[in-house]
C-alpha positions in Angstrom: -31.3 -7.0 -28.2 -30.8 -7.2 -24.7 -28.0 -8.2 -22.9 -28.1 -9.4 -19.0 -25.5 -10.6 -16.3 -26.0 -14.5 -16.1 -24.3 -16.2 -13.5 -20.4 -14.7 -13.9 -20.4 -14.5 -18.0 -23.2 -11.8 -19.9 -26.0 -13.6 -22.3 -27.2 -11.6 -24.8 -30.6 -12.3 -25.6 -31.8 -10.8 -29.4 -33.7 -12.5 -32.3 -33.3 -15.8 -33.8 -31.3 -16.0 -37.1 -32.2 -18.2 -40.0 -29.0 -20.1 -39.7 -29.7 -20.8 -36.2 -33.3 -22.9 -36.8 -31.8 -25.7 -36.5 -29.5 -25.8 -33.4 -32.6 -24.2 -31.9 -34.5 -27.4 -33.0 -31.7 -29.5 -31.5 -32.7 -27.7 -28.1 -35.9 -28.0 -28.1 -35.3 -31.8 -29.5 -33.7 -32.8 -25.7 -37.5 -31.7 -24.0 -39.2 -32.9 -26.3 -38.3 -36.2 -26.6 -38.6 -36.4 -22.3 -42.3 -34.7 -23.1 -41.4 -31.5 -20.8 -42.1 -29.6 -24.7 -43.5 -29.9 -27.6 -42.0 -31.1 -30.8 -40.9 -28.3 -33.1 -39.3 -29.0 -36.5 -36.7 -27.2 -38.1 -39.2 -26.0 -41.0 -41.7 -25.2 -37.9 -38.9 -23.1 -36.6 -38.4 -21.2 -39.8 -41.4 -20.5 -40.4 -42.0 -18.8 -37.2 -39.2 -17.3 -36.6 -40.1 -13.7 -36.1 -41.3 -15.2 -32.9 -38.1 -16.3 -31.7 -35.3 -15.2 -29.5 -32.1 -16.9 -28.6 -29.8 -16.6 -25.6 -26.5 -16.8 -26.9 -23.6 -16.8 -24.7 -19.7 -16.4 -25.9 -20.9 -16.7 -30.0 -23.2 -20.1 -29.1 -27.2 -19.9 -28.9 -27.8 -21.6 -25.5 -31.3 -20.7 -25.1 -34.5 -20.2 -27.1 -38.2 -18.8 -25.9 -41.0 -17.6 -28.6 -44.1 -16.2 -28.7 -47.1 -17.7 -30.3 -49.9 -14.8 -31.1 -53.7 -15.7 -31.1 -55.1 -12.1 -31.6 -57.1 -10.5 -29.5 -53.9 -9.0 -27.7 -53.4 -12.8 -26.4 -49.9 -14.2 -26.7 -48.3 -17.3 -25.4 -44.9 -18.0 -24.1 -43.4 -21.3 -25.3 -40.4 -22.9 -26.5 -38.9 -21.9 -23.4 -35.6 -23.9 -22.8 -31.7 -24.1 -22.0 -29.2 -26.2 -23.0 -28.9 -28.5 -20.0 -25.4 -27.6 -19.0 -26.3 -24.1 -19.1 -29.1 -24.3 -16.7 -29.1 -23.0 -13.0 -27.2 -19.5 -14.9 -29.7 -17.0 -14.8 -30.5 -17.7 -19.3 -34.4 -18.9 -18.4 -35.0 -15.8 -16.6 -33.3 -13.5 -19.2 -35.2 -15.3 -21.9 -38.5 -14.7 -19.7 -37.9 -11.1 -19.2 -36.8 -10.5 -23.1 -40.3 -12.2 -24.3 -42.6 -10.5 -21.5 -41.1 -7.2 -22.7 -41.5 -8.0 -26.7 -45.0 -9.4 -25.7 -45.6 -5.4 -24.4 -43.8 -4.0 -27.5 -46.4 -6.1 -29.6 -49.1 -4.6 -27.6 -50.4 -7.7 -25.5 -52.4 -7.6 -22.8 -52.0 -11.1 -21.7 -49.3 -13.3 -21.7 -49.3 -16.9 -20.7 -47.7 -20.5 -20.4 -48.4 -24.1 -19.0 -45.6 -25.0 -17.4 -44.6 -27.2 -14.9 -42.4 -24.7 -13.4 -45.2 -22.6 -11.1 -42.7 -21.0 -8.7 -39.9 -20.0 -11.9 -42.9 -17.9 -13.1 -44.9 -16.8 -10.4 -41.3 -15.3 -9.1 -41.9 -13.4 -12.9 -44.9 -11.9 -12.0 -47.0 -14.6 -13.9 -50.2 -15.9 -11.6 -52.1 -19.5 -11.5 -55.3 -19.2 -13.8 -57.4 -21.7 -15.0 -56.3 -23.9 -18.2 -59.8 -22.9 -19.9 -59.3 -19.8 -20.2 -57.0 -20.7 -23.0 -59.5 -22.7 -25.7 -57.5 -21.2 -28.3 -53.9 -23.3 -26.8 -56.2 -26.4 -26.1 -57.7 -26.9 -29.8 -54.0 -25.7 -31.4 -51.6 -27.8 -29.5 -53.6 -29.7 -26.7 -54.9 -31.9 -28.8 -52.1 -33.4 -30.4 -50.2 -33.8 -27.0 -50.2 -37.3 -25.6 -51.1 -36.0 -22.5 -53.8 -34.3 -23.1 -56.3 -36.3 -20.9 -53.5 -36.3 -18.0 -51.8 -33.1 -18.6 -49.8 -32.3 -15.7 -49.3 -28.3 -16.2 -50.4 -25.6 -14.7 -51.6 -22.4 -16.5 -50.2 -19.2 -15.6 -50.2 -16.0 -16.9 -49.0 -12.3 -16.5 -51.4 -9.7 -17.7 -50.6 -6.2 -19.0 -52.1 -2.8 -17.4 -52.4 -0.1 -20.2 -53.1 3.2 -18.7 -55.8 5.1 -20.4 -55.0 8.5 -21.5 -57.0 11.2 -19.6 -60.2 12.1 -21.5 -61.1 16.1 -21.6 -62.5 17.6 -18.5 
């Protein structure tokens, strides 16, 4: 759990509770139906969520992020999203910190997102790279977006520097 100043008023960032699937799908509900996310489902929720963390700010979740693991020390950030009257406070950017540092704890060495929001992550320490380098994200999710032949985000990703311990010598 991790608890950051947002704006005047602290957010507390920490994992997502059962009983919270479904205002978290309510969230997500307001992006998805302007097509800035994809549609997640209460029972989609549920059944990831391990994955999840919520921003929750005086006893209300207004936030959500999770991460989506497809092996080979590859995670994705998605679900990334704010109630609307609670954006511009500083609750994106504690949401981004809290997954990039569960994405370490989990032992990733990359960690990406399409967004449409280069500059929100690049000022995260996330870079442009190229949308292929993510087959595993185009054949999952891709491919049922409507956009798919028009998509209009940008890949970007952060990638995690181990250091090797010193061999004998």
């Amino acid at each position: 759990m991790q608890a950051a100043e947002a704006g005047s008023e602290a957010v507390t960032v920490r994992p997502l509770r059962p009983e919270e699937c479904e205002t978290v799908a309510v969230i997500l509900q307001h992006y998805a139906s302007r097509e800035i996310l994809l549609w997640r489902t209460p029972d989609d929720i549920r059944e990831h969520a391990a994955n999840f963390l919520v921003a929750e700010r005086r006893g209300q979740v207004v936030g959500c992020v999770a991460l989506q693991d497809y092996g080979g020390d590859l995670y994705e950030l998605r679900s990334l999203a704010v109630r609307e009257e609670q954006t511009g406070r500083g609750i994106g950017s504690a949401l981004v910190k809290a997954a990039v540092d569960l994405a370490r704890a989990r032992g990733a060495r990359e960690l990406f997102a399409l967004t449409r929001r280069v500059a929100f992550f690049g000022s995260r320490g996330f870079a442009v790279v190229p949308r292929e380098r993510f087959p595993q994200k185009v054949w999952r999710d891709c491919l049922l977006c409507r956009k798919r032949d028009c998509c209009d985000e940008t890949a970007v990703a952060i990638e995690f520097r181990w250091e090797q311990p010193a061999g004998p010598g």
